[in-house]
N, CA and C atoms as an extended XYZ file, in Angstrom:
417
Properties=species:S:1:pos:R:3:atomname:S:1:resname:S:1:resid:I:1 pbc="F F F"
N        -5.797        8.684       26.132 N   UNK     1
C        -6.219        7.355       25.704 CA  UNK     1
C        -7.357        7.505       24.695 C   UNK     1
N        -7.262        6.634       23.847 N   UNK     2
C        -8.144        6.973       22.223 CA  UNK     2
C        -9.344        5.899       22.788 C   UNK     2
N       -10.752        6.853       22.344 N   UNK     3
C       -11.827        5.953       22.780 CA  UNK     3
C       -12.195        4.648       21.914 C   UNK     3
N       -12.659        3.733       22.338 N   UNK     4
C       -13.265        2.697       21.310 CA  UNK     4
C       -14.134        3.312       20.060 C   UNK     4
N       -14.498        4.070       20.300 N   UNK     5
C       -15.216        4.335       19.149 CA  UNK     5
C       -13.995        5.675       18.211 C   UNK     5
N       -13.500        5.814       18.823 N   UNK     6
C       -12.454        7.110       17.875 CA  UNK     6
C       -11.342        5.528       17.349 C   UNK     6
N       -11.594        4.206       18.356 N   UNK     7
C        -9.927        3.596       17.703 CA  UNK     7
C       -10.720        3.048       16.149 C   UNK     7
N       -11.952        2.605       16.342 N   UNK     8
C       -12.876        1.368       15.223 CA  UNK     8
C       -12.846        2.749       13.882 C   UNK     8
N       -13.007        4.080       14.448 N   UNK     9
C       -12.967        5.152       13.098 CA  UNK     9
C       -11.523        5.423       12.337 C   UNK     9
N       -10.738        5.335       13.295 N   UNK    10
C        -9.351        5.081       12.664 CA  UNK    10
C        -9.079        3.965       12.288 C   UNK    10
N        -9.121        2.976       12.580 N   UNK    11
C        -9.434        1.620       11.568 CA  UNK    11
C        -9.614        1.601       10.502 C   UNK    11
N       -10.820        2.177       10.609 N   UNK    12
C       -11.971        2.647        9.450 CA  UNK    12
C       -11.388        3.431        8.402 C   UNK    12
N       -10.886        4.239        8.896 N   UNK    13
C        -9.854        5.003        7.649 CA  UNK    13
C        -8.849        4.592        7.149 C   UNK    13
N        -8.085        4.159        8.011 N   UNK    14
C        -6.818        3.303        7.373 CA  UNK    14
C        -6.914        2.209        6.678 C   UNK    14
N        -7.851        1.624        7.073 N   UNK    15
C        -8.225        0.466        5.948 CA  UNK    15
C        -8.753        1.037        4.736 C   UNK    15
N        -9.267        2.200        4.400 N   UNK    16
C        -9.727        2.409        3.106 CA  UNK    16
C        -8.531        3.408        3.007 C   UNK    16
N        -7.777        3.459        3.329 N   UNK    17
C        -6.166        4.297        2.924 CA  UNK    17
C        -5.861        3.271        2.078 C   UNK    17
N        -5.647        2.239        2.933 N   UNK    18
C        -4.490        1.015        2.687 CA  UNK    18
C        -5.372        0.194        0.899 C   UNK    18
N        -6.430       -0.006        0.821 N   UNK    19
C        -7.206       -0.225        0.014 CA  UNK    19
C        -7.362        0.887       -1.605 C   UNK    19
N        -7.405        1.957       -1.249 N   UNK    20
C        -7.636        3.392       -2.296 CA  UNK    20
C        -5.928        3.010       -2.610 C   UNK    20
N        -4.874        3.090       -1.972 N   UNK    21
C        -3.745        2.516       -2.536 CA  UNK    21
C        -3.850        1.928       -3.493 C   UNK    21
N        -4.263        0.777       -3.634 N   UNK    22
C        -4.060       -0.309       -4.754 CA  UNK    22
C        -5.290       -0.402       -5.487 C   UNK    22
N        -6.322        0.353       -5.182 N   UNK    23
C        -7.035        0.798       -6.523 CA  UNK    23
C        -6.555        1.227       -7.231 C   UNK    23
N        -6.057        2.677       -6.953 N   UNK    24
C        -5.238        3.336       -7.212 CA  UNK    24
C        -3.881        2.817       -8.461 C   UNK    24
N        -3.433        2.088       -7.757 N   UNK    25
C        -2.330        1.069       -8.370 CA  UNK    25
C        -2.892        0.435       -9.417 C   UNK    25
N        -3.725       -0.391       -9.297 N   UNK    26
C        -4.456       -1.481      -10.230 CA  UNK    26
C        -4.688       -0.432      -11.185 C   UNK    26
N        -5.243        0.827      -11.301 N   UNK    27
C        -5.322        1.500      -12.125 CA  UNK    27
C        -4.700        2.306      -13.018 C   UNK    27
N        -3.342        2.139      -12.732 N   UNK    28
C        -2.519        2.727      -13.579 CA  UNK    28
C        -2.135        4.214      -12.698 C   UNK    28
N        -2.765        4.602      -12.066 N   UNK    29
C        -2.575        6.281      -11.694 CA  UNK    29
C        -1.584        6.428      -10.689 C   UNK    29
N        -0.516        6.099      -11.526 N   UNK    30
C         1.474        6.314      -10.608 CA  UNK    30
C         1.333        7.794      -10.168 C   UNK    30
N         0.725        8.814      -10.400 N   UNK    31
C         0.774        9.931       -9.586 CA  UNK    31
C         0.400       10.334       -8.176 C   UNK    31
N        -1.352        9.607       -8.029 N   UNK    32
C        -1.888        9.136       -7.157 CA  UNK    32
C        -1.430        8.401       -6.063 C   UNK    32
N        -1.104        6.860       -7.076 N   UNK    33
C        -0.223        6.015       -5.794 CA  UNK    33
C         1.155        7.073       -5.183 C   UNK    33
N         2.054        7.830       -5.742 N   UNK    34
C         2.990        8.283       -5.344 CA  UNK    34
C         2.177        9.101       -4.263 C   UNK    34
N         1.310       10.268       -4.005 N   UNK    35
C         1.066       11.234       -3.597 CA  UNK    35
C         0.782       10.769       -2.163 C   UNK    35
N         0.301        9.015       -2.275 N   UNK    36
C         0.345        8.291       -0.447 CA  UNK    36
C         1.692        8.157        0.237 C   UNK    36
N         2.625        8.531       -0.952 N   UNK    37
C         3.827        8.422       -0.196 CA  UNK    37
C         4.771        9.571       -0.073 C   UNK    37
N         3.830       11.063       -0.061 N   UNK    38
C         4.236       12.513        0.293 CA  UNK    38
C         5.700       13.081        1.653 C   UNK    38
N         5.071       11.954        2.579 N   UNK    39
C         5.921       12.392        3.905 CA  UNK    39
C         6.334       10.655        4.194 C   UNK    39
N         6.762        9.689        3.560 N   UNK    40
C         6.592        8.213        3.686 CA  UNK    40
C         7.986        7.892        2.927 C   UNK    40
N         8.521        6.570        3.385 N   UNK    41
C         9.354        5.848        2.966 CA  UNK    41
C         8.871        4.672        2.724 C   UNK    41
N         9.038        4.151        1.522 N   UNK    42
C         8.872        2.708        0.962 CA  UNK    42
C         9.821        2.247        0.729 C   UNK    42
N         9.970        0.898        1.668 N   UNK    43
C        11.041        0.327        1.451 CA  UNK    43
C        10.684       -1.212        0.450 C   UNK    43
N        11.558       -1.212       -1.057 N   UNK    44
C        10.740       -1.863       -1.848 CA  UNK    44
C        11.551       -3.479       -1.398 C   UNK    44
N        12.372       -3.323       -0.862 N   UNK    45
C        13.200       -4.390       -0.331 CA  UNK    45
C        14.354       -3.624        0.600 C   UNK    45
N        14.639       -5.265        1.511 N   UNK    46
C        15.605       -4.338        2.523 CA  UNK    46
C        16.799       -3.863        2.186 C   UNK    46
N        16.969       -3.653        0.254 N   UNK    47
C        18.170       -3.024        0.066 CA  UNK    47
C        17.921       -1.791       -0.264 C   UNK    47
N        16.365       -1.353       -0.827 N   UNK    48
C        16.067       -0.123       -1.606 CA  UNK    48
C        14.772        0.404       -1.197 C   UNK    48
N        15.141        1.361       -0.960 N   UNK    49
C        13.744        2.302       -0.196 CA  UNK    49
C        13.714        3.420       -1.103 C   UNK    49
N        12.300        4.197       -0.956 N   UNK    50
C        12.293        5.176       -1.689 CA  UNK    50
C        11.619        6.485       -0.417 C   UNK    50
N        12.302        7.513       -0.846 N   UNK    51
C        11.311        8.638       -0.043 CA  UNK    51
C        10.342        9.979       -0.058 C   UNK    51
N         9.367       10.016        0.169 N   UNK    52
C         8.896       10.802       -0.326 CA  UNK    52
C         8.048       10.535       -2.230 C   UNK    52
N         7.353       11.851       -2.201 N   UNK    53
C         6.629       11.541       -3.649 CA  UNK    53
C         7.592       11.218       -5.011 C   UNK    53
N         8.432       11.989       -4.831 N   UNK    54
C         9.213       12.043       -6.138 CA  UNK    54
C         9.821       11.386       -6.294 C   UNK    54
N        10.725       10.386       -5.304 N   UNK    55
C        11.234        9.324       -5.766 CA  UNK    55
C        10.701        8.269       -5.716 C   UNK    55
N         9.371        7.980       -5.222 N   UNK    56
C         7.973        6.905       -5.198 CA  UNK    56
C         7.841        6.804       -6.717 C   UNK    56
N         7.186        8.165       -7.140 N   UNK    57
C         6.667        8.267       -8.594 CA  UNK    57
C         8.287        7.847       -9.757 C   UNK    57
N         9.560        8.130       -9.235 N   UNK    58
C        10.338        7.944      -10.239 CA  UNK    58
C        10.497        6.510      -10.153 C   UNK    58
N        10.334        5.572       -9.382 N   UNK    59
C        10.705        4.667       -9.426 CA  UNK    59
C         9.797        3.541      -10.066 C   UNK    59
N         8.095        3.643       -9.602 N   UNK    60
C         7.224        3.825      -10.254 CA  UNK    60
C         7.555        3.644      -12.037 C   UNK    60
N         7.580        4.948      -12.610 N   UNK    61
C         8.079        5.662      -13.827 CA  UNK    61
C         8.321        4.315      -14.532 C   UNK    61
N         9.658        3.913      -13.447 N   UNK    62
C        11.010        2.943      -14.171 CA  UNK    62
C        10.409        1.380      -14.237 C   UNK    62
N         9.778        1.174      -12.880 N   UNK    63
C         9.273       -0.403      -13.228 CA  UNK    63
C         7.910       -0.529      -13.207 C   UNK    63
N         6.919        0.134      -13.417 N   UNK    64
C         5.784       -0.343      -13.651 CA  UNK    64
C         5.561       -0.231      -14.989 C   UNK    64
N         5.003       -1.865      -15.698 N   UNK    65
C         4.996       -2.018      -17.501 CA  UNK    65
C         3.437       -1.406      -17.241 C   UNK    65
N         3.557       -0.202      -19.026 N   UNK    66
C         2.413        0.011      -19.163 CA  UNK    66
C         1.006       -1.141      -19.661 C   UNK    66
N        -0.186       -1.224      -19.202 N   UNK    67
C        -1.300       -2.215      -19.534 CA  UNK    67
C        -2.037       -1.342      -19.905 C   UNK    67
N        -2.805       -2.141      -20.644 N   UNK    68
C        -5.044       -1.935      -20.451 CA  UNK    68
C        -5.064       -2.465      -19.371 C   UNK    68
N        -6.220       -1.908      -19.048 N   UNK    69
C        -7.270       -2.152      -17.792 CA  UNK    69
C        -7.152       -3.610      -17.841 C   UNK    69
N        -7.443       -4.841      -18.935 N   UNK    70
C        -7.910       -5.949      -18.548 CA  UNK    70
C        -6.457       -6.483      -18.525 C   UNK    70
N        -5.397       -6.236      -19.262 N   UNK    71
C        -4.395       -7.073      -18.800 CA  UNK    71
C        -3.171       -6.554      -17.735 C   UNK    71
N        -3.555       -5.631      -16.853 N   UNK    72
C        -2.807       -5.281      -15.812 CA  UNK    72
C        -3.105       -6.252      -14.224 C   UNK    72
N        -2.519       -5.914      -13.765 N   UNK    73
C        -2.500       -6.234      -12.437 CA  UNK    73
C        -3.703       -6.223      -11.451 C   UNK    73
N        -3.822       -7.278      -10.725 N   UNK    74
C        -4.628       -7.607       -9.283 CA  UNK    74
C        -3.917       -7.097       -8.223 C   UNK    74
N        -3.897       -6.364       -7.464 N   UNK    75
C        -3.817       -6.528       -6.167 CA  UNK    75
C        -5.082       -7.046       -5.383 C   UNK    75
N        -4.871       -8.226       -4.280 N   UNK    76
C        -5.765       -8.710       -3.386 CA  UNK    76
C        -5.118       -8.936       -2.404 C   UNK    76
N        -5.894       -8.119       -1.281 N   UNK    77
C        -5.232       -8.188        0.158 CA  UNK    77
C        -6.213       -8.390        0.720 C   UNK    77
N        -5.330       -8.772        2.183 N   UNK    78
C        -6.249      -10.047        3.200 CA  UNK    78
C        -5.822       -9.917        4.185 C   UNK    78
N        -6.098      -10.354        5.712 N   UNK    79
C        -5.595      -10.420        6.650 CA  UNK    79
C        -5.267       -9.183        7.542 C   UNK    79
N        -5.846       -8.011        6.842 N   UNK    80
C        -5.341       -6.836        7.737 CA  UNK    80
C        -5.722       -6.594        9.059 C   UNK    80
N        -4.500       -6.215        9.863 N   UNK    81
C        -4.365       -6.090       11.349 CA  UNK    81
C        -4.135       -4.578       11.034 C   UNK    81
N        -4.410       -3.848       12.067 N   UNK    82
C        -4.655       -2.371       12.071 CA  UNK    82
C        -4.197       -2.374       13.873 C   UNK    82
N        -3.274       -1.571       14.004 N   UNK    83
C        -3.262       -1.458       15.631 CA  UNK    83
C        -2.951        0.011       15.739 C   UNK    83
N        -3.993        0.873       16.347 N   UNK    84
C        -3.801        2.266       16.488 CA  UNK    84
C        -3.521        2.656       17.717 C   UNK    84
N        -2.375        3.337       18.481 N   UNK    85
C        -1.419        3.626       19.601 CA  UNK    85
C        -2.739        4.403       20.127 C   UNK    85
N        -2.363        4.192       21.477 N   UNK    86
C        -3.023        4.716       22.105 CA  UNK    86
C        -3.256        6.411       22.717 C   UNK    86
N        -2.526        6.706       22.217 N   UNK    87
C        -2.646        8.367       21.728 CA  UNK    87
C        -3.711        8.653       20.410 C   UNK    87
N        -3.572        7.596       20.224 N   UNK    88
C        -4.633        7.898       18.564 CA  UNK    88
C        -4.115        8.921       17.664 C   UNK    88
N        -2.943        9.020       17.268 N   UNK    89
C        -1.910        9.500       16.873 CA  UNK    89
C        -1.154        8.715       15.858 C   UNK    89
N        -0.851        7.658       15.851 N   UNK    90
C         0.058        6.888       15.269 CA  UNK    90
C        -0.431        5.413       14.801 C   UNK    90
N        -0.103        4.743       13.774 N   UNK    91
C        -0.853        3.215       14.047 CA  UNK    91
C         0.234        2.341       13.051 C   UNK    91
N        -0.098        0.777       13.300 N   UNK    92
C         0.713       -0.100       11.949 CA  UNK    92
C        -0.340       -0.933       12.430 C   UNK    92
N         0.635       -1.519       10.666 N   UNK    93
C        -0.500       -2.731       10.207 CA  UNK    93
C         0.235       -3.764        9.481 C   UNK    93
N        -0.469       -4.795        9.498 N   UNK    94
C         0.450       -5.734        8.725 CA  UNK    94
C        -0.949       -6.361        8.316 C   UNK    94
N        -0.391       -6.643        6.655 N   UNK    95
C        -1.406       -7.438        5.576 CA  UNK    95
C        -0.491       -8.292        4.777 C   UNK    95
N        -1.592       -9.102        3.944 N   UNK    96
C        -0.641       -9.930        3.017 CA  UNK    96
C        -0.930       -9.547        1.538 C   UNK    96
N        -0.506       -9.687        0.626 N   UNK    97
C        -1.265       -9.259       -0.583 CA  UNK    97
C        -0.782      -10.464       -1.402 C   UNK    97
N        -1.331      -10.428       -2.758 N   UNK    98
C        -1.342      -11.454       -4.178 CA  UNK    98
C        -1.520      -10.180       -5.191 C   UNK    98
N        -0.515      -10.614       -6.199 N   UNK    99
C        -0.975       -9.635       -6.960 CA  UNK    99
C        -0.699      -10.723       -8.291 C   UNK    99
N        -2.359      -10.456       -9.475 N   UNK   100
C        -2.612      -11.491      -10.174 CA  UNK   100
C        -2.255      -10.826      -11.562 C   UNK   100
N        -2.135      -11.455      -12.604 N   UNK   101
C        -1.412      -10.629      -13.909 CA  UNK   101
C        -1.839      -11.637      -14.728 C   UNK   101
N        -3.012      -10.949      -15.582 N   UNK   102
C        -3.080      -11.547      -16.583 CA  UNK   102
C        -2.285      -11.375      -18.208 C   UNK   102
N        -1.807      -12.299      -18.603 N   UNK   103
C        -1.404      -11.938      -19.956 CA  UNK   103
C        -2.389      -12.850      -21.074 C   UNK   103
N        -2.022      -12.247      -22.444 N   UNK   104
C        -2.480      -12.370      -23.243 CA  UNK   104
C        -2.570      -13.802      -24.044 C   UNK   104
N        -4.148      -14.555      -23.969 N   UNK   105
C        -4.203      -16.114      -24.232 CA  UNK   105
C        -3.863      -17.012      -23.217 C   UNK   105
N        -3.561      -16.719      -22.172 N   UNK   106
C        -3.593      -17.322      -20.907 CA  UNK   106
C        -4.311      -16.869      -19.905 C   UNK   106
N        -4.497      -18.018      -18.739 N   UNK   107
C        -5.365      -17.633      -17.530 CA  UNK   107
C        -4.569      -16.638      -16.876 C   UNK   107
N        -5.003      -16.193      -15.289 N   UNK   108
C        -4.508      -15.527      -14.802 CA  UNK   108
C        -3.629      -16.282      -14.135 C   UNK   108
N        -2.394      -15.476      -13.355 N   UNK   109
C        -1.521      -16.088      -12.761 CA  UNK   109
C        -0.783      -15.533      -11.475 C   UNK   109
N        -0.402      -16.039      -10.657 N   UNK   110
C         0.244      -14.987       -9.525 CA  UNK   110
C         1.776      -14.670       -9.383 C   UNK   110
N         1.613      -13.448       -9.694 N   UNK   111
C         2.955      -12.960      -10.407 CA  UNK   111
C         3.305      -12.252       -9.103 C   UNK   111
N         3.178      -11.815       -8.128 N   UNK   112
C         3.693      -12.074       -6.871 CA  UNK   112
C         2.960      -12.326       -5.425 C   UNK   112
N         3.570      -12.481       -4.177 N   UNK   113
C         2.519      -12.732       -2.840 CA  UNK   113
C         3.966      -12.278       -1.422 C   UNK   113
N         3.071      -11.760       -0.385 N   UNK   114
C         3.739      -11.417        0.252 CA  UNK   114
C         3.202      -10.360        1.138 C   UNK   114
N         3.695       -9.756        1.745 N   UNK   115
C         3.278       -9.401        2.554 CA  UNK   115
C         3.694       -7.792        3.012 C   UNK   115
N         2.900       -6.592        3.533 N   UNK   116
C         3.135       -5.068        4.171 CA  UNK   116
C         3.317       -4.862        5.531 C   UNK   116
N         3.939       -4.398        5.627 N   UNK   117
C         4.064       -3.790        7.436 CA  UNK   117
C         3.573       -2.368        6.694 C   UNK   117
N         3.118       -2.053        7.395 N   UNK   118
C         3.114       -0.343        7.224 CA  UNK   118
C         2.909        0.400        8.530 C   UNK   118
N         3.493        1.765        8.717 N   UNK   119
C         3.140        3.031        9.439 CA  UNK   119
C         2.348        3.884        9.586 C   UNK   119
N         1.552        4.401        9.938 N   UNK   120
C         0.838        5.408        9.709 CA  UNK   120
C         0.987        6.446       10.675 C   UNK   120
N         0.583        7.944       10.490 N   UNK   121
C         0.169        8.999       11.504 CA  UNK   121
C        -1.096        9.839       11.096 C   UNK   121
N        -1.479       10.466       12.089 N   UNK   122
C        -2.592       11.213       11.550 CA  UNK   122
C        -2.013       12.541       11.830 C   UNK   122
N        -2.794       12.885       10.425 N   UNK   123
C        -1.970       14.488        9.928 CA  UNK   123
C        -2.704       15.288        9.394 C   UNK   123
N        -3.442       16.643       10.734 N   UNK   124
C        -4.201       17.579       10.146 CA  UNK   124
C        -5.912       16.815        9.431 C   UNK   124
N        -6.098       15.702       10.618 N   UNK   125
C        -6.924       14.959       10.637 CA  UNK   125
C        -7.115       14.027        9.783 C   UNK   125
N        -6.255       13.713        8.953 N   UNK   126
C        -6.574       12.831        8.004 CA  UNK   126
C        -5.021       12.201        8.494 C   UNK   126
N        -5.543       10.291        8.083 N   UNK   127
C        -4.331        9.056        8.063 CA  UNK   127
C        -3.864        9.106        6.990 C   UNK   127
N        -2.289        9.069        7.123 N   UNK   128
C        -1.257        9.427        5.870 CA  UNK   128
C        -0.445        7.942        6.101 C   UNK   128
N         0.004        7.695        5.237 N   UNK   129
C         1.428        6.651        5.473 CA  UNK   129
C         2.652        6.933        5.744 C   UNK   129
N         3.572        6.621        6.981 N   UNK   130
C         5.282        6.863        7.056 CA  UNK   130
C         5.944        5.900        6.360 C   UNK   130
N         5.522        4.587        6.286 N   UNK   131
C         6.290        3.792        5.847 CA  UNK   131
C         5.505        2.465        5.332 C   UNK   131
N         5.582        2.344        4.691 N   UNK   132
C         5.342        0.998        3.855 CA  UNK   132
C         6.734       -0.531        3.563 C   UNK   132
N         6.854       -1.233        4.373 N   UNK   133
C         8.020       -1.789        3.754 CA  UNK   133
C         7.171       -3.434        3.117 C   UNK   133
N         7.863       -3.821        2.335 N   UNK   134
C         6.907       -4.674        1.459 CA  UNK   134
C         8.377       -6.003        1.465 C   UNK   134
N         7.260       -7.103        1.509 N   UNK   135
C         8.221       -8.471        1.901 CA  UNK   135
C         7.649       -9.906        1.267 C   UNK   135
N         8.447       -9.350       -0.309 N   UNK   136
C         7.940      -10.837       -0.795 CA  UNK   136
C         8.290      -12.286       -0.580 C   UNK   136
N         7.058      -12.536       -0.798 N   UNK   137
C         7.135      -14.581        0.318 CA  UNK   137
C         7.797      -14.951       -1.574 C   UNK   137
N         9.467      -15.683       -1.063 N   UNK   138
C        10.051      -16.147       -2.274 CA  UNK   138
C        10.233      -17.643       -1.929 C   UNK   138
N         8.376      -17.879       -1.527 N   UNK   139
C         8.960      -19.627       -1.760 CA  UNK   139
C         7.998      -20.161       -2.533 C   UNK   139
């Protein structure tokens, strides 16, 4: 059984996992974001998943449009639930995100919203991701 203070440190990490993600992202660095998804499946919808780094980063490759810094993408997430098994071994989470896109001569706008389940394990002491599946709110 994982102590209160070992569950609030795994928290603690996974939330700045789940966060360094979409810095990460917001920043352009598709190598980076791929490398969270080393031993992980992203499922980008429930028809298409990706596994592992190399097909993270190829897919990546294919649909992320290149920006500048100021006219790329927001990610803003909220709501994160973190529940770490009681082995302290394993955990999920579910968040919501917005992701804001500014273009050029216009305000910003929300170019999508929705929501993560994700997986996690801890591996060789550090929290990795198994799975990410991502569920955009299409209303």
């Amino acid at each position: 059984m994982i102590s209160r203070d070992d569950r609030r440190e795994a928290e603690s990490q996974i939330a700045r996992l789940i966060h360094t993600y979409l810095y990460r992202l917001d920043e352009g660095d598709l190598e980076a974001v791929a490398a969270f998804f080393e031993d992980a499946t992203w499922h980008v919808s429930p028809e298409l998943a990706t596994r592992g780094k190399v097909e993270k980063l190829a897919w990546l490759r294919e649909h992320t449009p290149a920006h500048g810094a100021y006219l790329g993408p927001q990610h803003l997430i909220g709501n994160v639930l973190i529940d770490v098994a009681d082995d302290g071994q394993t955990a999920t989470s579910v968040s919501y995100f917005i992701v804001s896109q500014l273009t050029e001569g216009s305000a910003a706008h929300v170019a999508a919203r929705g929501r993560y389940v994700d997986g996690f394990a801890l591996r060789n002491g550090q929290w990795r991701f198994t799975e990410r599946r991502v569920h955009i709110d299409r209303r």
